[in-house]
Phi, psi and omega in degrees: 000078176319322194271339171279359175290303153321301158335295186295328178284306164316288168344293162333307203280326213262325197227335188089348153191205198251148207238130161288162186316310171342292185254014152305298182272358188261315136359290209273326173317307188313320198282299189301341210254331166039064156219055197276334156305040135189205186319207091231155178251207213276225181042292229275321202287330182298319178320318198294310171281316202264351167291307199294319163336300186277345159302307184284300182250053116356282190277013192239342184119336228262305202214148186232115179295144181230359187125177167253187191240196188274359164247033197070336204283131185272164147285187184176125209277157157270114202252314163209170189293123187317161157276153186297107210215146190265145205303317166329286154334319148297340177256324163288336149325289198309329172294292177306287207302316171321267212324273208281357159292310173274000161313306164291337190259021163056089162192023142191000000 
């Protein structure tokens, strides 16, 4: 997989080393949630990963962005049920949606 290869290089290039799907997605919560100067507490970091989640399978169907609340944070409606997918499978979803989320966002 070449294009996650980039990825992972861009990162590199970017953070000082190569980052998991984990902090991958708390990455892109961040950049959407776009209050990154300052803290969070554990709760809210998870929130962070399920902003990114619903961002990346977005275009897949999954989730319909619906707006922000009155403290920025966006939300996002659930449009159909995920399908039953073996952890593999999941991690390549999570993988393929990674690639074209920064892909678009022109970062590799």
């Amino acid at each position: 997989m070449s294009n996650w290869k980039a990825l992972q290089d861009a990162v590199k290039t970017r953070f000082g080393s190569e980052l998991d799907h984990e902090a991958l997605l708390f990455i892109i919560g961040l950049q959407e949630l776009a209050q990154v100067n300052r803290s969070f507490k554990k709760q809210e970091k998870l929130e962070i990963m399920h902003i990114a989640v619903c961002v990346l399978l977005a275009p897949y169907g999954f989730y319909k962005y619906t707006g922000r609340d009155a403290d920025g944070w966006p939300h996002f409606e659930s449009l159909k049920s995920l399908p039953n997918l073996t952890p593999k499978q999941q991690h390549r979803l999570i993988t393929e949606a990674m690639l074209h989320y920064f892909t678009n966002q022109e970062l590799i």
